[in-house]
C-alpha positions in Angstrom: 10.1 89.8 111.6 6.7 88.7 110.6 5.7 92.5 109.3 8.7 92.8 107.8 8.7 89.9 105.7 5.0 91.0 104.8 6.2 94.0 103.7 8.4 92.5 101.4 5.9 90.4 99.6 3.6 93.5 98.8 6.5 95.3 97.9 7.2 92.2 95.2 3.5 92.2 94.2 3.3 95.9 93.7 6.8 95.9 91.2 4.9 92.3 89.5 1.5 94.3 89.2 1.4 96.2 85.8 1.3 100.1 86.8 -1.7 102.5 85.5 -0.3 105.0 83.5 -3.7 106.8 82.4 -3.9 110.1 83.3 -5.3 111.2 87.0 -8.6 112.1 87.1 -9.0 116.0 87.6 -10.9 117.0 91.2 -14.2 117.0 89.2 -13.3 113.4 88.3 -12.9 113.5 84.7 -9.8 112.3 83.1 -8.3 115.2 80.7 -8.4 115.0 76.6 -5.1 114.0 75.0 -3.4 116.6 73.6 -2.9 116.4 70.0 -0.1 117.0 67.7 0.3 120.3 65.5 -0.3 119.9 62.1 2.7 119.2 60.0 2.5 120.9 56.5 5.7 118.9 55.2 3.7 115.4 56.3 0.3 116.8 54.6 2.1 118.0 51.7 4.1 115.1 51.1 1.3 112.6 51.4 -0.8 114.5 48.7 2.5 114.2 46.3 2.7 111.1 46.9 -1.6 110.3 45.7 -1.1 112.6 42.6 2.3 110.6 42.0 0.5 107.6 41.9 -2.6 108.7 39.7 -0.3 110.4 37.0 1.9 106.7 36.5 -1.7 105.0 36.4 -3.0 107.6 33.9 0.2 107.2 32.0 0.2 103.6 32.2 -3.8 103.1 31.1 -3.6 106.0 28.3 0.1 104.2 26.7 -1.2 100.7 27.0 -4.6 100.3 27.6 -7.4 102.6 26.6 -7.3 105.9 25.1 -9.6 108.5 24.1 -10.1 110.1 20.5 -12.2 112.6 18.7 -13.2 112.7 15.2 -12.6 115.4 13.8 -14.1 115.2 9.9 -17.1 113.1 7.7 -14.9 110.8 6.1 -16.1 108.1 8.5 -20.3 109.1 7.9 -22.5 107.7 8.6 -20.6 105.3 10.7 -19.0 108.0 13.2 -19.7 111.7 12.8 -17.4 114.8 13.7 -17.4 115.7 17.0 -17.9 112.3 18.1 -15.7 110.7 21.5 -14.5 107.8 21.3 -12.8 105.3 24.0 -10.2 103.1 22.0 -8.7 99.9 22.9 -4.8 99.7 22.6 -4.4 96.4 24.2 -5.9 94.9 21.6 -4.0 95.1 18.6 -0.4 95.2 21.0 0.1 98.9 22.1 3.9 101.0 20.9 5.7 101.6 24.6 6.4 105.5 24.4 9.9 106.5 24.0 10.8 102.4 24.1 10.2 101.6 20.9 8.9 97.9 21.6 5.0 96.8 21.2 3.1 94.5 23.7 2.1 91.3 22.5 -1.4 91.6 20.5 -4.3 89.6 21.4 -5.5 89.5 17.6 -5.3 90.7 14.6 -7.1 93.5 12.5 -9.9 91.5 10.9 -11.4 92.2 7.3 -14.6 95.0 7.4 -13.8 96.6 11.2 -13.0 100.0 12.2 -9.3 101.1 13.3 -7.6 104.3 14.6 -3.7 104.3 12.8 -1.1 106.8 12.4 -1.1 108.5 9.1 1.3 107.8 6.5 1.9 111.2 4.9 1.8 112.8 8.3 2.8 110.4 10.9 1.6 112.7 13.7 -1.9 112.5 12.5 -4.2 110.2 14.0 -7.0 109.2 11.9 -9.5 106.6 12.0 -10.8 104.4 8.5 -12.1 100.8 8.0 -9.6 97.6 7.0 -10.6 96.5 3.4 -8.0 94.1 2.8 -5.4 91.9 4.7 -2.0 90.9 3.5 -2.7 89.0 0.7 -5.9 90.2 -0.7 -6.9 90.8 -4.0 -8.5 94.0 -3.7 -10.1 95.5 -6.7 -13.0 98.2 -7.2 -15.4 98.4 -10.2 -17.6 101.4 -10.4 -17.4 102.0 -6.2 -18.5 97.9 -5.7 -15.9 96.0 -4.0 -14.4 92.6 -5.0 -12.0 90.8 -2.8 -10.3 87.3 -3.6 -12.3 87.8 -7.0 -15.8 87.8 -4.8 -17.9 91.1 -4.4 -18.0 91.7 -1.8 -20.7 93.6 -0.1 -20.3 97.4 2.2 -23.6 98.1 3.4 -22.0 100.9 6.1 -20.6 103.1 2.7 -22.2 106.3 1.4 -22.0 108.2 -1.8 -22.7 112.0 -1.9 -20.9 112.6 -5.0 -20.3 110.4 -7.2 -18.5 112.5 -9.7 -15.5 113.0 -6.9 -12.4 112.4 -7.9 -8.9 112.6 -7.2 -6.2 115.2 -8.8 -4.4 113.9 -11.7 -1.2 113.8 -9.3 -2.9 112.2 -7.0 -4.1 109.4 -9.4 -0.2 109.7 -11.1 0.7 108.7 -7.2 -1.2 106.3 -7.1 -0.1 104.6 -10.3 3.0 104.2 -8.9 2.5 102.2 -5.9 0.5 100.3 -7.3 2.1 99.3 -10.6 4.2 96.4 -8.5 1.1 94.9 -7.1 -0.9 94.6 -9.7 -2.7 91.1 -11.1 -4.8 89.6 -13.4 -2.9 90.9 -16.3 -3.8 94.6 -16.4 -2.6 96.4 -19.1 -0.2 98.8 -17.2 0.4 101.5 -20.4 -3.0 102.5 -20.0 -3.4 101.9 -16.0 -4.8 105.3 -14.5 -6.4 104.4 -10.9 -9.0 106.9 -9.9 -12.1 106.7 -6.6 -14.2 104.4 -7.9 -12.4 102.1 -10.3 -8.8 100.8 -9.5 -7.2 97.4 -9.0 -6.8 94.4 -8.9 -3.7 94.6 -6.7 -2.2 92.5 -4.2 -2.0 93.8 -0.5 1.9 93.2 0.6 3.1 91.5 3.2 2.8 93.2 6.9 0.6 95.6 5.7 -3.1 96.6 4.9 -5.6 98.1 2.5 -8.0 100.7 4.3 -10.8 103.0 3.3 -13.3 105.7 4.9 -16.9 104.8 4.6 -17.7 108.2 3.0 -16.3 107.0 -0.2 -16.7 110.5 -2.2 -15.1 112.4 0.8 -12.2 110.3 2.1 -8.9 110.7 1.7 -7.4 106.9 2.5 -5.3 104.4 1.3 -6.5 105.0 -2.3 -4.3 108.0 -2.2 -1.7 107.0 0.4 -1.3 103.5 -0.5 -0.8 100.1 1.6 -1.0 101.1 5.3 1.7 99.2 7.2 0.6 96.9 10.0 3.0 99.0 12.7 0.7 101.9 12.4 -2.4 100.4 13.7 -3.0 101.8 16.9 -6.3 100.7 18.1 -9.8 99.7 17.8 -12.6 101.9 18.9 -15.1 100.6 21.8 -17.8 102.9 22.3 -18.9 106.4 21.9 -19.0 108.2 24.8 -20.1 111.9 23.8 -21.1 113.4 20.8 -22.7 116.7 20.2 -23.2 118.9 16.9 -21.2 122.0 16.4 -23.4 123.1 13.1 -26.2 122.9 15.2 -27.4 126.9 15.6 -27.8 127.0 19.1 -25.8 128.9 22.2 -23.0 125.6 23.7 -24.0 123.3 21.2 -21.5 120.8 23.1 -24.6 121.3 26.0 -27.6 122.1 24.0 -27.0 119.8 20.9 -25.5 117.0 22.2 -26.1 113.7 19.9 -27.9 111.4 23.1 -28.7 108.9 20.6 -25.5 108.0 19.5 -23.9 107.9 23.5 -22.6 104.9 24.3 -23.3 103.1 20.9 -19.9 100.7 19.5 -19.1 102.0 16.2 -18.1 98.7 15.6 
């Protein structure tokens, strides 16, 4: 009775012991590998799908409402930016257009008198362009002889240049021109004789919600003294720094390697 009972307790301590379920060890005494799985193209592939899924609606999301990249692609901004310069711009700033929605992010300011800003054209509202605010809703804007007076002060433009001044615009484009700004004008202009060219035009009021801008290559800019008031729903942006810039004119083999502009990388256009 005394074995058999014995029995039974190592029995009950054998089925309470946790059992070893690693693998044997082999006559040689080493314990085999673990076999592993076969590869799973339909796992792989879907996994990948899933990384590039998530990159593009980050990419989308940072290029719609965040920052974007732009080239300049004529002089009319020299010798503040140049062709062929890269620019990074920031949407955020100004409150960026949702694609396809329709609705605009909060901004964080406002476009402020003197600095730079990338807009959508008015004439051709696919273009992208970039000029220099010169005037904010409100304003008296006029120009005498290519010098600036705002609120009846000059005011000074030390980043302009001048490379012809005898430029001027088309008679249609100055006809054009007389029309807009016929309603704004102040300071008792005598309108029969009002024929606003480049250099000499104003004073005019700048309407509400919108702006007065300008290239800085005054004699080689076509701006808002031909298109008129820019409307503050076009603003798109404000440039933050160049981050390439090379010379196409340059007469060497890939200027975009052999002539690139290393003195201008990373400089804020302002």
């Amino acid at each position: 009775m005394a074995k058999k009972r014995q029995q039974k307790n190592n029995e009950k301590r054998q089925e309470g012991e946790p059992r070893d379920k690693s693998p044997e060890p082999s006559a040689s005494g080493e314990k085999p590998s673990a076999v592993k799985p076969p590869f799973d193209f339909r796992e792989w592939a879907l996994g990948w799908a899933k990384s590039i899924a998530i990159a593009v609606v980050l990419w989308f999301f940072i290029q719609a409402f965040l920052v974007k990249s732009y080239r300049i692609d004529s002089g009319s901004m020299e010798p503040t930016l140049f062709e062929n310069d890269f620019l990074f711009i920031n949407k955020a700033v100004y409150g960026a257009k949702a694609p396809l929605l329709g609705f605009r992010t909060p901004a964080f300011r406002e476009p402020r008198r003197g600095e730079l800003i990338v807009l959508r054209g008015i004439e051709w509202d696919s273009l992208t362009i970039v000029k220099r605010v010169i005037g904010l809703a409100g304003d008296t804007l006029e120009m005498r002889r290519d010098s600036l007076f705002r609120n009846g002060e000059y005011a000074p433009e030390p980043y302009t240049q001048h490379v012809d001044p005898s430029a001027e615009m088309e008679t249609g484009r100055r006809l054009e021109a007389r029309r807009w700004q016929l309603p704004q004008l102040v300071g008792g202009v005598a309108t029969e004789d009002y024929l606003p060219g480049m250099h000499d035009w104003g004073p005019f009021v700048v309407p509400d919600e919108h702006l007065f801008v300008m290239g800085d290559n005054r004699d080689a800019s076509h701006d808002g003294r031909a298109w008129g008031f820019l409307p503050r729903k076009h603003v798109i942006g404000h440039p933050l720094f160049i981050y390439y810039s090379f010379d196409k004119h340059k007469w060497r083999p890939l200027p975009f390697l052999t002539a690139i502009r290393w003195g201008r990388l990373l400089r804020n256009p302002g």
